[in-house]
N, C-alpha and C positions, 0 to 999 in steps of 0.2 A: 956754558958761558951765559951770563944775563945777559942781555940786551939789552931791558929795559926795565923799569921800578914804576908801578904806579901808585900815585898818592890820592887814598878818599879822602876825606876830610871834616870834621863836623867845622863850622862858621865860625872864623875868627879865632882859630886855636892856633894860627902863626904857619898854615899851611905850604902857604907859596913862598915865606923867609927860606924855611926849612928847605923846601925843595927845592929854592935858588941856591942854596950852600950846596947841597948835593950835587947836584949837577955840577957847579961848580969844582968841587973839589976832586969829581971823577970825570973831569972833562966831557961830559956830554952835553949834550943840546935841550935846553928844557923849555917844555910844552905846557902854559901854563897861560897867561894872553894871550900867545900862539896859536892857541886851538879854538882860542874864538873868533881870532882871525880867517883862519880854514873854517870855522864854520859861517862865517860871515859869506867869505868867499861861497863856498856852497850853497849858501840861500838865497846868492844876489842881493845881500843886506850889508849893513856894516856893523860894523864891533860893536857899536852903541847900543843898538836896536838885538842883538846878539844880546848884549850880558843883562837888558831890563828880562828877557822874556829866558834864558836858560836855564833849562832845570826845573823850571815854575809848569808847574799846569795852568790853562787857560781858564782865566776869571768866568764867572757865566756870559755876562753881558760879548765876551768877546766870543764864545762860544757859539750865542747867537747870532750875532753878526756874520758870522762865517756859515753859517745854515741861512742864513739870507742870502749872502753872495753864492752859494752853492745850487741858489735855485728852488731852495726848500719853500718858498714863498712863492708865487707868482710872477713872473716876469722872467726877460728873456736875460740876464747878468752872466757874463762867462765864469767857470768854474772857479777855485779858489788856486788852481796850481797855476794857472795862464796868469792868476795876479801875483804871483808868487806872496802871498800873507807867509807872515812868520808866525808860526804857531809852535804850540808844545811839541807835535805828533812831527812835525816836518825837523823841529829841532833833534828828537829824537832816532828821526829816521839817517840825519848827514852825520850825527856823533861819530856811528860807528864810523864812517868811511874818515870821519878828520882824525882816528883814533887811531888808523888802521896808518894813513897817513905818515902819521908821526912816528910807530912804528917801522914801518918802514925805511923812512930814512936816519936811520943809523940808530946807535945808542942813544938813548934818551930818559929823563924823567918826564913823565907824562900826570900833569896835577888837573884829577876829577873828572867830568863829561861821563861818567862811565866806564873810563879805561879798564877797570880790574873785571869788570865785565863782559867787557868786548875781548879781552886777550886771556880770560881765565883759563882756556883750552892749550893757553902757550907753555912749555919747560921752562922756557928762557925769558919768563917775565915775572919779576918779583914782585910782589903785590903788599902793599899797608896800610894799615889807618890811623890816621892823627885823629886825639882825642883831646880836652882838657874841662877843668869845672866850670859851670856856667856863670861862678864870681870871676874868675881866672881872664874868662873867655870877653867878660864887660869892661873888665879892667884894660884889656889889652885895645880895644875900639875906641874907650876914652881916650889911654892916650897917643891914641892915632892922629884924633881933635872931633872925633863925634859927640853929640851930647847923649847925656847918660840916657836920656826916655830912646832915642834912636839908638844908642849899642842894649840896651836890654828889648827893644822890638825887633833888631834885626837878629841878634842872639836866640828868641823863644821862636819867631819864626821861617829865620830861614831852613833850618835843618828838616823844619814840619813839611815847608813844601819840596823841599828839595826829597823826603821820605814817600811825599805822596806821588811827587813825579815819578820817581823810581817802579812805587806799585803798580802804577798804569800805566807805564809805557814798560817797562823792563819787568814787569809781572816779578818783582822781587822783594824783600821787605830791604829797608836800610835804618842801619849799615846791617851788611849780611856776613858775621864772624868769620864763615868758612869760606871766605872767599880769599883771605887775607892769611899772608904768610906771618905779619907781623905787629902788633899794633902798640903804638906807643903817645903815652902821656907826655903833650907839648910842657907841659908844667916845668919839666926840669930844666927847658931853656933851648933855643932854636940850636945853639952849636954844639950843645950834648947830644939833643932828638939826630941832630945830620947826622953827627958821629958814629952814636946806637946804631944807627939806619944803616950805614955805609958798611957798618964792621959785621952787620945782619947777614948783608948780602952777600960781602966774601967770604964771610964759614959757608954760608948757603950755595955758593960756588964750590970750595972745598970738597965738602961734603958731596956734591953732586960729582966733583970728579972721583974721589976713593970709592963710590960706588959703582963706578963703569966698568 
């Protein structure tokens, strides 16, 4: 039996539509702002401060900063976890436990943070990737109401940093194919992708039980 589906996703290809359908439709609980709430919670931050800095690696200048407060400099400043900073490494260190979380309490679709990562070792968690073209992907931001230089900057770069996070902190390249039971082209439209997804899962059920 699945328990849980989790969604990677590349930026702006209609990830969290989709997985609101899903969940929807299979009555579970989806983890999607959710998790940056529990991550918030976990870092003694709030949501806000959560979604500028998730996923992103630490700019230089903040880099420094934090080897200043650590004492790397002269002077007597308490460490950086007594100031509780919100950084890359600390974001990547409560993922797991917000992922584990959500998990845990009951059936779930669980969108990004890592999840296909943290739960790769599970039977009962079905894993995908939303994909779509990068004309596809600007078109869809436009008419969100962003302007077109802001959906084609956050289109070319968020997937960059959100890849480079991944390599240093989760030592993994992304997106990593074999992680993923199933990956599908948002293109054909967010209530076909749920569809595809959902009817994914129950042969991938099926199947699991005619071979016990």
């Amino acid at each position: 039996m699945v328990r849980a589906i989790t969604i990677e996703r590349e930026f702006g290809c209609g990830a969290s539509e989709i997985a609101s359908q899903a969940a929807s439709r299979l009555g579970w609980s989806l983890w999607d702002e959710r998790l940056t709430q529990e991550i918030a919670r976990l870092t003694e931050s709030t949501p806000q401060e959560v979604e500028k800095r998730e996923w992103r690696t630490d700019p230089a200048v903040y880099r420094v900063f934090k080897d200043f407060l650590r004492g790397a400099f002269e002077g007597g400043l308490p460490p950086t976890d007594r100031l509780h900073l919100l950084d890359a490494r600390r974001i990547a260190a409560v993922s797991e436990t917000a992922v584990q979380t959500a998990f845990s309490n009951g059936p779930s679709v669980i969108v990004g943070r890592g999840a296909q990562y943290f739960l790769r070792n599970r039977k009962d968690v079905f894993h995908v990737f939303l994909y779509a073209s990068r004309d596809y992907k600007i078109g869809r931001l436009i008419a969100s109401g962003q302007s077109q230089d802001k959906a084609i900057e956050l289109v070319d770069t968020t997937d960059q940093a959100r890849a480079e996070f991944v390599r240093q902190y989760l030592k993994l390249k992304w997106p990593e194919p074999h992680l993923y039971h199933a990956m599908f082209n948002t293109e054909m439209g967010e209530s076909c992708t749920a569809t595809m997804l959902i009817e994914c899962v129950q042969q991938f059920e099926r199947d699991a039980e005619c071979s016990q």
